[in-house]
N, C-alpha and C positions, 0 to 999 in steps of 0.2 A: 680594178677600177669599178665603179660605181657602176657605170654602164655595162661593163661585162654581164653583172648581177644582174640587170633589167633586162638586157638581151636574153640570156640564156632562157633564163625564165617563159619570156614570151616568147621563145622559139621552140622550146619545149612545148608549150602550150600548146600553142597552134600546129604543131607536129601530130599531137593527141586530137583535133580535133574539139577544144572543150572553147567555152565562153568563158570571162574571168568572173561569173558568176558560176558556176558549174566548177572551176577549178576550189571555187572560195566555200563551195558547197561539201566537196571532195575532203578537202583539207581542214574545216573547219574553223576556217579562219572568215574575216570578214572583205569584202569586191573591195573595200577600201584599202585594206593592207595590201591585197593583189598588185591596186593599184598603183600605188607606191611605192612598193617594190619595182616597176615593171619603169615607171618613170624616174626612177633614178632618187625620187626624195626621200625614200627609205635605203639607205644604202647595207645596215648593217644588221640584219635581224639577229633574231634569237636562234641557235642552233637546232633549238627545238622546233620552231616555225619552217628552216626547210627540210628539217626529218620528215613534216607533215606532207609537205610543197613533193617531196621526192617521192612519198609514197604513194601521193595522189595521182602523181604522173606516171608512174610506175615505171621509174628510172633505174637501169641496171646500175650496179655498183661505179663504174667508170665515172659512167656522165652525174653520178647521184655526188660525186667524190669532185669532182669538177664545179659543181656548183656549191658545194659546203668550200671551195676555196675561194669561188668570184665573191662571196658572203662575209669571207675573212677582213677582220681590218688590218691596215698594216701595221705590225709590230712598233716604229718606230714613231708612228703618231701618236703623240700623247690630247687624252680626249679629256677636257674637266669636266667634272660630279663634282659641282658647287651646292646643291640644295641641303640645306639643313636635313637633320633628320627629321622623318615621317612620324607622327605620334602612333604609339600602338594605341592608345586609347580612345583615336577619334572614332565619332560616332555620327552619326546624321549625317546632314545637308546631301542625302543624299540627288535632290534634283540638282541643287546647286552645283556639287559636283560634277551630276551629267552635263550637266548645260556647261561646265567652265573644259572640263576633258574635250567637249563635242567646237570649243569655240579655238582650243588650242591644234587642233590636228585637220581645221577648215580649210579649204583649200582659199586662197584668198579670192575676191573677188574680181578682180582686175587683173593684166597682163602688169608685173612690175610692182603688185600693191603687197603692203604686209599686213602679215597676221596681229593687232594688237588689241590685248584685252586689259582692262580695268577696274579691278576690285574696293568699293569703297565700302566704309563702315568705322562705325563707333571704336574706340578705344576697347580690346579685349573683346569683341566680336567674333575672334577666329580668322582673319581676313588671311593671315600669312598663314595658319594651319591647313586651311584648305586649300592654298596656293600652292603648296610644298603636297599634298597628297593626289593634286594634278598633275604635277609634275613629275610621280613618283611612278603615276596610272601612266605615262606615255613617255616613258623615258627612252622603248626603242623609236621613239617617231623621234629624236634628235639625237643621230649617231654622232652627230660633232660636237657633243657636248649638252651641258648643261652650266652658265653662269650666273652667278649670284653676285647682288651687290646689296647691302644694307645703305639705303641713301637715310636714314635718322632723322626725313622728314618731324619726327615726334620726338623727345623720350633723350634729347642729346643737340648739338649745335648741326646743323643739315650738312650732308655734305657734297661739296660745291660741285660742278657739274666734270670740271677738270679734272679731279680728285679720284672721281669715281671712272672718269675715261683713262685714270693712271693707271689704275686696278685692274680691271679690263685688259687693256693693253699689256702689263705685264702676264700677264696672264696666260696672256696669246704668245706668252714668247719674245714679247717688244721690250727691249731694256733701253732704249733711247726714245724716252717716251718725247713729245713735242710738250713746250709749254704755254703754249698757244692754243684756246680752246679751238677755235677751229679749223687748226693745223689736224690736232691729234682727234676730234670726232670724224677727218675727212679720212685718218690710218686707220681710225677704229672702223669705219663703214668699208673700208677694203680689204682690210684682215676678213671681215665674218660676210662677204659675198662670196655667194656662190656654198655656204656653209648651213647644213640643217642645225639650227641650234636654237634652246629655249635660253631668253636674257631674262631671269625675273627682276625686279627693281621693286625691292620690298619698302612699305613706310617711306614715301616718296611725300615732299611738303607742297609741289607745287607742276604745274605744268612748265613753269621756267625752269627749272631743277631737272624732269624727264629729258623733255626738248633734243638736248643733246647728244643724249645717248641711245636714240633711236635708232634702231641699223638702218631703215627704210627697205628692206628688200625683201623678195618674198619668201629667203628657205629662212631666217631668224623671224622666230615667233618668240612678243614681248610680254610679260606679264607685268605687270606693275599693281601693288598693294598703296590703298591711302586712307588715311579718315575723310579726307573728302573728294567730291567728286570733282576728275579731273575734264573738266567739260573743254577744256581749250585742246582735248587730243584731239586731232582729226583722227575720223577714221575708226577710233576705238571701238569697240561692244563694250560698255559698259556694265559691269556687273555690282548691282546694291546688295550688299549682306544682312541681312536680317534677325531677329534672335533666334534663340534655337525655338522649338515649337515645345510646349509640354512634356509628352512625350521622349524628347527628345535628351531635354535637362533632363527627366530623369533616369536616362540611361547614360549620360555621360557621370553623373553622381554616383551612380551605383558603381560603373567602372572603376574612378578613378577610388573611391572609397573601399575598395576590397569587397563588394556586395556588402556592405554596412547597413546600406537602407533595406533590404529586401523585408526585414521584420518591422518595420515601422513605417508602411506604406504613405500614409497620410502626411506622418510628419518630412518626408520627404519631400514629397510634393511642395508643403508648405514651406523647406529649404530653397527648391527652384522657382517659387514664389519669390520670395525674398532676396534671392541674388538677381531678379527679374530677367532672368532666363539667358543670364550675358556668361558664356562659353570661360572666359576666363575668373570670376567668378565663383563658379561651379567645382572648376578647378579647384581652387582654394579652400573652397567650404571640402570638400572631396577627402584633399591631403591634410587638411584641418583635421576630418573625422578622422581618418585612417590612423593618424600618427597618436590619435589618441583611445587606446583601448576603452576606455573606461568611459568615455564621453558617449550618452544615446543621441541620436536624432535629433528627438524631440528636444533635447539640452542644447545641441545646437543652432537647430531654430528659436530657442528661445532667447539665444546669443546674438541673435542677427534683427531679432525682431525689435531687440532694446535699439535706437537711435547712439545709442553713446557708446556702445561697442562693436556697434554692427563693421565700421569701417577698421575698426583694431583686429577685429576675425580676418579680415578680408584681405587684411595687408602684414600677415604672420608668419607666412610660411616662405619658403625658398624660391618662388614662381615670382621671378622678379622681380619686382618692389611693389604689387600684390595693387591693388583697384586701385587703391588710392591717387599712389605713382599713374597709373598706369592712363587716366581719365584725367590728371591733375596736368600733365604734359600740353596737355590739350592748351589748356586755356593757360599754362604759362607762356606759350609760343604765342598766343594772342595778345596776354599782356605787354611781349617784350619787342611787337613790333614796332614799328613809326608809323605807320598809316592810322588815322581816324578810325576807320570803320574796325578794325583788329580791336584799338584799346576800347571801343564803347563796348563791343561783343566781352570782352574780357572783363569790363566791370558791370556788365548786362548779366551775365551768367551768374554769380554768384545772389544778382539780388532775386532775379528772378526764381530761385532757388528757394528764398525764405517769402513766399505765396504759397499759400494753403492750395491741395488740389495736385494731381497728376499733369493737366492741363490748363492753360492760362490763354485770355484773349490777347492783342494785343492792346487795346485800349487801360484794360488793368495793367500791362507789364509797363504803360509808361507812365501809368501812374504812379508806379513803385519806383521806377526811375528817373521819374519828374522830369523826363525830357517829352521833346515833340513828337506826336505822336509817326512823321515819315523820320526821324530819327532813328529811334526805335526799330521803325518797322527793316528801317536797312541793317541795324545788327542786327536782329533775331535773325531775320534771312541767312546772314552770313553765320551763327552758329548751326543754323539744319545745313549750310554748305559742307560744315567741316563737321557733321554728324553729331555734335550734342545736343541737338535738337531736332524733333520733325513737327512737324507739318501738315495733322491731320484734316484740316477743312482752313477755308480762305480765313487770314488775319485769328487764327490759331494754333497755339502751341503747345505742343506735347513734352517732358521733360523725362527720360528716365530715369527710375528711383534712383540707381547709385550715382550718378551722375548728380543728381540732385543733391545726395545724401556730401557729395566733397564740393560742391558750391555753397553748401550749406556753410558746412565748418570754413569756408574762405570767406563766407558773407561776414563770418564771426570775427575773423581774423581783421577786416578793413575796415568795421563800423563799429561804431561805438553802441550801446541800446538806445541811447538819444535819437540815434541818425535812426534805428530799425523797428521806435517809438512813430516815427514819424514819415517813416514808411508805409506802414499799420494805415497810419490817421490816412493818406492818400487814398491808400487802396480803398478804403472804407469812405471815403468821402464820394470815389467815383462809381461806388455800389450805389451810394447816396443820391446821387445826379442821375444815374441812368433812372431808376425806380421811381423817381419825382418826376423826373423827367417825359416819361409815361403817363403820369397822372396827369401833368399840366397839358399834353395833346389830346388826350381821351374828351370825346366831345358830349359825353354825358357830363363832361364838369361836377366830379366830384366832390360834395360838400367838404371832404374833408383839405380841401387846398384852403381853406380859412386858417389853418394851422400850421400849415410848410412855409419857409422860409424862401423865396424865390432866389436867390442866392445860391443858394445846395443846389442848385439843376448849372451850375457855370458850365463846368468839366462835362456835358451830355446835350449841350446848345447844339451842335453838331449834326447829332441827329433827327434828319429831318420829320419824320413820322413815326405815327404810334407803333405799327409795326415794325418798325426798325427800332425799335428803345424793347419792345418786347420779347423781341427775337435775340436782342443781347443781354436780357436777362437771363431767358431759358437756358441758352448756349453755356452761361457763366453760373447756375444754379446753385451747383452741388459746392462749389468753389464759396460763393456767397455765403452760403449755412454753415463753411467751415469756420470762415472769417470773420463771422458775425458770434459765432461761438465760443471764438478763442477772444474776441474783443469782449464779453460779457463778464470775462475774467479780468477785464485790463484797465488802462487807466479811467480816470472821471470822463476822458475825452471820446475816452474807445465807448466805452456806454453810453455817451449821448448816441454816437453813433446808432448804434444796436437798437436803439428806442427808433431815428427817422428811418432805418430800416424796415424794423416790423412795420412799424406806422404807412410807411409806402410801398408796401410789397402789394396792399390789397389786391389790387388790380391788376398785377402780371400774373401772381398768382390766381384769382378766379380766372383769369382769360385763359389759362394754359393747364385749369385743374392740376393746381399742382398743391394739392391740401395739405399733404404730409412735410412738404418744405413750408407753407404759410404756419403749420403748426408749428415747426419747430422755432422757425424767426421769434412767434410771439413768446412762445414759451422761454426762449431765451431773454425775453425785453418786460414782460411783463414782472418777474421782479425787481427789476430795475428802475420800472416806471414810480412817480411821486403824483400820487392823487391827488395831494392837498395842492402842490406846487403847479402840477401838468395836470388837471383835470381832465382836459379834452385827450394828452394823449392816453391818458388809462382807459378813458372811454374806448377810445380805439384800440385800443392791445387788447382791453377783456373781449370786446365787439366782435375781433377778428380771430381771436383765438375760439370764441365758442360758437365760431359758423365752421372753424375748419374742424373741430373735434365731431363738431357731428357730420362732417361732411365724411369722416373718417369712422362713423358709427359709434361713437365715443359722445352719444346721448347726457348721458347724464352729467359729463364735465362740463360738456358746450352748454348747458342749459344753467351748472354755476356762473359760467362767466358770461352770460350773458343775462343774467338777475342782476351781475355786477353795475353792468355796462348798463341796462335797466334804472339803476339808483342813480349811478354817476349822470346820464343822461338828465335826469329829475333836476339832481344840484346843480346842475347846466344852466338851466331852464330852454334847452333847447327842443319844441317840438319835434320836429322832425327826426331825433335822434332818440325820443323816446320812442317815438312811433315804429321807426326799425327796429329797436330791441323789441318792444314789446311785440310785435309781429312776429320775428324769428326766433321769437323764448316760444311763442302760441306753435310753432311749426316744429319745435325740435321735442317740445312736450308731449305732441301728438305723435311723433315718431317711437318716444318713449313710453307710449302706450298710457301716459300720466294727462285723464283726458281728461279729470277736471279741472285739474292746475290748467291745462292748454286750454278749452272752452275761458276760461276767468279772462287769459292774455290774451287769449285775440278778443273777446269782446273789448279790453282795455284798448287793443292797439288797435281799433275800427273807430273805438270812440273816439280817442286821439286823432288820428285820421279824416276823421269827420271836419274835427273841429282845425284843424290848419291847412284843411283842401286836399288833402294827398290822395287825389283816389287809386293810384296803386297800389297803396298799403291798405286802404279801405279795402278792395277786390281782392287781395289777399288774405286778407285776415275773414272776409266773409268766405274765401275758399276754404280754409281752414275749421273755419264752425260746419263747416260743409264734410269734410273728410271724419272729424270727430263723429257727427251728427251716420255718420256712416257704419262706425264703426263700431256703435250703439246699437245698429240694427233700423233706425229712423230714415226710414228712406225719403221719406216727400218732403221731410226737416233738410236731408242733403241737396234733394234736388231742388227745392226751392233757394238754397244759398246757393248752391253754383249757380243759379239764374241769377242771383243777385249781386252774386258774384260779376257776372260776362256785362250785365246790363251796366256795371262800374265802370268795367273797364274797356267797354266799347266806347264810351264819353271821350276818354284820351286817343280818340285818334291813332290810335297806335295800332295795325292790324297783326306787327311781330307780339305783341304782349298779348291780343286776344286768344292769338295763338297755341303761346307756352301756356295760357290759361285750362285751354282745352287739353293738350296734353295730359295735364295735372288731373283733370276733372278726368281723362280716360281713364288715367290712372286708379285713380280712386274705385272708379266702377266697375273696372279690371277684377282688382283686390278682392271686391265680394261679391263677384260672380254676376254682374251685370252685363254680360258680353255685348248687348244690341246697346246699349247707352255708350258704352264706351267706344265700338267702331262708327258711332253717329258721332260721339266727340271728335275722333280721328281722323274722319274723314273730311272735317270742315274746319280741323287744323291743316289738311292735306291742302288742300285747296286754299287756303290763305298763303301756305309759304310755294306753293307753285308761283302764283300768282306776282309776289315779291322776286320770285327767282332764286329763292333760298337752297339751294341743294342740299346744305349740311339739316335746314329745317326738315325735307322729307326723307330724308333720311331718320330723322328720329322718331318723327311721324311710323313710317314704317317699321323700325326696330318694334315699336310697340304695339305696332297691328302684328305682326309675327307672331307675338307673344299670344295674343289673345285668339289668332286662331292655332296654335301649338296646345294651348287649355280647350280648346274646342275638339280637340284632337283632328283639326282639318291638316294634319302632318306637311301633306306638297301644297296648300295654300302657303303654308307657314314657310316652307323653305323658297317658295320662288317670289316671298317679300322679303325675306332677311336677303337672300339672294341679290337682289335689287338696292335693299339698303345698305349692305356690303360696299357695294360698286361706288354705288355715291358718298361715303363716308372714308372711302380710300380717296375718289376724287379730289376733294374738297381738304382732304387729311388730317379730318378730324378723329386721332386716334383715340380716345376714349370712347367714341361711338363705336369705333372699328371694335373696338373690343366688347362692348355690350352684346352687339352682333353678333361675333364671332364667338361669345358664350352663348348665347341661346341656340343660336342654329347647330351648335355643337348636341346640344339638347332633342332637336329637332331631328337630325343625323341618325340620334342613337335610337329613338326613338324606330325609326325608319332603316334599321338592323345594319347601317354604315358606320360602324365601332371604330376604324382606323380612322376616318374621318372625322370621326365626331371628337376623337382625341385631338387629333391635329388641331383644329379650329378652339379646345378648349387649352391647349399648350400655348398657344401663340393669345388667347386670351389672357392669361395668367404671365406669359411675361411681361405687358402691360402693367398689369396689376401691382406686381410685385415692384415693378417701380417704383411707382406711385405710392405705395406704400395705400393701396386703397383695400378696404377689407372685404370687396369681390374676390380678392386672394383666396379667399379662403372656401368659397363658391365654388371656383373655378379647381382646387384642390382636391373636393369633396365627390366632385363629380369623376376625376381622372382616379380617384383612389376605387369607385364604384363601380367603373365601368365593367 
């Protein structure tokens, strides 16, 4: 008996004198197994475990021959080894696994309570590999077995709770099973009391489905596998499976492929790219390689990488009916329910499928599904429930490639190109409404809302402030410029689009410096646009396109298209919009070191200026003859315009714009070594945005006094301002400043013999950058390549 085994053990023990720490030290085993041994829950070890146990105690033959029989189990009990087999090929998960081993052999937490754990995850995750190699890790912690049920939650019709309690029960020995659910769950909870045994419950569809076959007691420990999470278990640990890591894919590739990849390191990599790091997958691409000598690597990622064969790779080989099948189960089990919320999720997934973009808001996904927006929001929910979807930030969602890539081909299957024409036009309608949307709150009232149709903002009435219409641009960016891209190719409909896109990107783009996406919108709309037809909007595409080119240091383009926007402006007869061009052609001329083309335009856009009131183009365009007039070597020509410059633009009232005046002007004096003019300019921009309350203002204030004493070589002046304007430009999170910062004081750092330092602050500058697509990239490059 069981107990004999626990007795003997602790009677020995305590004979010798030892603690079951000391015995567990002795033997080499862990207080745990001691433990369980000694109370009875391990009944039936390993032969090798009391070789160790005997020789620790230092047991004569007799008594060592005594306890190898209380050890023994009885001949006549038959024990089930239900678990599939263990893969030789598994690899990783290794915390995963310690945490699932550590959650299976817990002692429970309560007098009466059980052990139950819950593995969810995607389709082809690994959920049941790693269930079967916990099970495999502590097979002697369940002397009475181990049983297996496939409940087909996925992948086949489920099966019912009865069915799998018939299983069970015969199992145990019961051939008079009850047909009575629960009749026969009340025989099945008193067969396996009092019984150490693991139940796994693989691919389970629901908590109604588990329910039943719960033992409730505390020597059976439950395992249950699902794609989604089963939140209605009381009690459970819940375990979420995640993809494999880097690393990780590509030691399961190399494995299962015969080391294949080892000579084509990159293109490997680029394979667990592609299969997006999903275990089964991997598989596939693996036995794909393997089975074919002749085929490299790189040929296979270039197989995977095509869209039109990627899922025929993947669903080829013998590894059961290979991603396709395997992710496709998913959402036919959604299709084929009766509930509401099932079939929207089911024709929700495929549409959301054909939107440009790894992730998608939810405001776009109901636009592509033209339902309401709490609609919507209740399927998406319920597909991150049952793992086709997650959930990286509030009212956003994330889709994985292949998951994607077989919604895709389903989206094709139910819609016509009509329906996914007019799909298109939604999405692109409600990019259209957020971005106008913005403009029409923005309380500088942009001139150019003479041109937008107030109509286009329906689908974004909703949101109530500028900051919330801007904050769903950024969020939606990268998605936008995809969308807008592939509409530039598409119908008459899709290009209007792409025209009030650029057209109303202005302003979320300069608020969020986001130049390299303002570039790309125009560039895609500006051949599109009809000068003779749409004057005003060519005006604006050239307009916009040649502030972001230079804002990208791409001088000399910005300066064509804004000669463009220049003439168009003329044909207008619009002052004020000749005024801006010819201001910002005078500012990107003098960048381009083309100073008498720039001296001609500002003087033109001062005179303009003059003559329609505008004194902020006046003040600018005189800052401007000011910076040229510098660069010439004409200093009292400079400092006489910036005087005439401040004297402009003090008239407007405006103490933020005398401000960024003074910045500009430090700037300039910075430039050519005017150090005392330029910390007199500084410092009485300093003092205006204190004054205002501006944080992000001094902050830039100071980024540029740093600089200037860094050129002084005053080094710890210079670092304990960057230092300062650091702080306040994370506050406030204004990350372009952060970055400014954190490039110079990197500067500062090296300067001051802190090389590891001065790296860090220019790495974490340059991934900004790089973003951005902003050509301090290459600044920040220059310096890390130097160091």
């Amino acid at each position: 008996m069981s107990t004999r085994l626990g007795g003997l053990l602790r009677a020995h023990r305590t004979a010798a004198g030892l603690s079951r720490e000391a015995l567990a030290e002795r033997a080499a085993l862990s207080v745990e197994a001691i433990r369980a041994l000694e109370n009875g829950r391990r009944r039936y070890p390993r032969a090798s475990t009391i070789e160790h146990l005997a020789g620790a105690l230092g047991l004569p033959e007799a008594e060592q021959e005594l306890l190898v029989q209380a050890a023994q189990r009885p001949v006549a009990q038959a024990v089930p080894r239900q678990m599939p087999a263990d893969l030789a090929d598994f690899v990783g998960r290794e915390q995963a696994l310690d945490e699932l081993v550590d959650a299976l052999t817990a002692v429970p937490g309560h007098p009466g309570g059980a052990v139950l754990v819950a593995i969810a995850g995607m389709g082809g995750i690994g959920k049941t590999s790693l269930a079967v190699r916990a099970a495999q890790q502590t097979v002697d912690e369940f002397p009475d077995g181990q049983l297996y049920v496939d409940l087909r939650g996925h992948g086949g019709d489920p099966v019912p709770p009865l069915e799998a309690l018939g299983r069970v029960l015969w199992t145990l020995g019961v051939r008079d099973v009850p047909d009575e659910l629960a009749a026969a769950s009340a025989r099945y909870r008193s067969l396996l009391a009092g019984r150490r045994v693991l139940l796994m419950l693989d691919n389970a569809a629901s908590t109604t489905q588990v329910g039943p076959l719960l033992p409730g007691t505390a020597e059976t420990v439950t395992l249950v596998t699902s794609r989604r999470r089963l939140s209605g278990l009381d009690g459970a640990k819940h375990l979420p499976l995640d993809l494999l890591s880097e690393a990780e894919g590509l030691e399961l590739l190399a494995s299962v492929a015969e080391n294949r990849t080892e000579q084509e390191p990159a293109a490997a990599a680029e394979v667990v790219r592609l299969c997006g790091r999903l275990p089964l997958a991997l598989r596939i691409a693996g036995t794909y390689l393997a089975d074919r000598p002749g085929l490299s690597v790189k040929q296979l990622a270039a197989a995977l990488a095509d869209e039109q064969s990627k899922l025929g790779v993947l669903s080829s080989t013998g590894l059961g009916d290979g991603v396709r099948s395997s992710l496709g189960v998913s959402i036919e089990a959604l299709a084929a329910s009766t509930r509401k919320v099932d079939q929207t999720a089911a024709r929700a997934l495929p549409l959301v499928s054909l939107l440009a973009g790894d992730d998608f808001s939810l405001r776009v996904a109901a636009a592509a599904l033209d339902l309401p927006v709490f609609e919507v929001e209740t399927a998406l929910e319920h597909l991150v429930d049952v793992n086709l979807l997650e959930t990286p930030a509030l009212r956003r969602y994330r889709i994985h490639d292949l998951i994607r890539a077989v919604g895709h081909d389903l989206a094709l299957s139910m819609t016509t190109e009509e329906d996914r024409a007019a799909l298109r036009l939604r999405v692109l309608d409600q990019y259209v409404a957020t971005l106008w949307r913005a403009d029409e709150l923005d309380p500088q009232s942009p001139v150019r809302v003479k041109w937008h149709d107030s109509a286009w903002v329906a689908g974004a009435l909703d949101l109530p402030d500028l900051e919330s219409a801007l904050e769903e641009f950024d969020a939606d960016r990268n998605n936008l410029v995809l969308a807008t891209q592939a509409a530039a190719a598409g119908s008459r409909a899709e290009r209007e689009r792409v025209v009030r896109i650029a057209a109303g990107a202005s302003l979320a783009c300069r608020y969020h410096r986001r130049w390299l996406e303002w570039k790309q919108l125009n560039q895609f709309a500006v051949g599109l646009v009809d000068e003779r037809s749409d004057p005003m909007a060519a005006f604006m595409i050239h307009f916009d396109l040649g502030l972001a080119q230079a804002e990208l240091g791409d001088f000399a383009g910005g300066a064509e298209h804004l000669a463009v926007a220049r003439r168009l402006a003329a044909e207008l007869g619009d002052g004020e919009y000749q005024a801006k061009s010819l201001m910002n052609l005078a500012h990107v001329l003098e960048q381009a070191d083309r100073l008498e083309e720039g001296r001609q335009a500002a003087q033109d856009s001062m005179a303009q200026a003059i003559k329609i009131g505008n004194e902020n183009v006046e003040a600018y365009s005189r800052l401007i003859l000011g910076q040229i007039a510098g660069k010439e070597g004409e200093f009292e020509a400079q400092r006489a315009a910036f005087e005439a410059a401040l004297d402009v633009i003090r008239r407007t009232d405006r103490p933020s714009r005398v401000a960024a005046l003074q910045l500009t002007i430090a700037e300039a004096y910075r430039t050519t070594g005017r150090y005392d003019d330029a910390v007199d300019a500084l410092r009485q921009a300093e003092v205006i945005h204190r004054a205002s309350g501006s944080d992000g203002g001094v902050a830039e204030v100071l980024d540029h006094l740093g600089a200037v004493w860094f050129e002084l070589g005053r080094y710890q002046d210079a670092l304990r301002t960057q230092q300062n304007a650091l702080k306040l430009a994370v506050e406030v999170q204004e990350q372009d400043r952060e970055a400014s910062v954190r490039l110079r004081m990197g500067q500062t750092l090296a300067a001051l013999g802190r090389a590891d330092e001065a790296r860090a602050e220019w790495q974490a500058a340059l991934r900004f950058y790089d973003s951005h697509g902003s050509p301090r990239s290459e600044q920040a490059r220059k310096l890390l390549a130097g160091q």
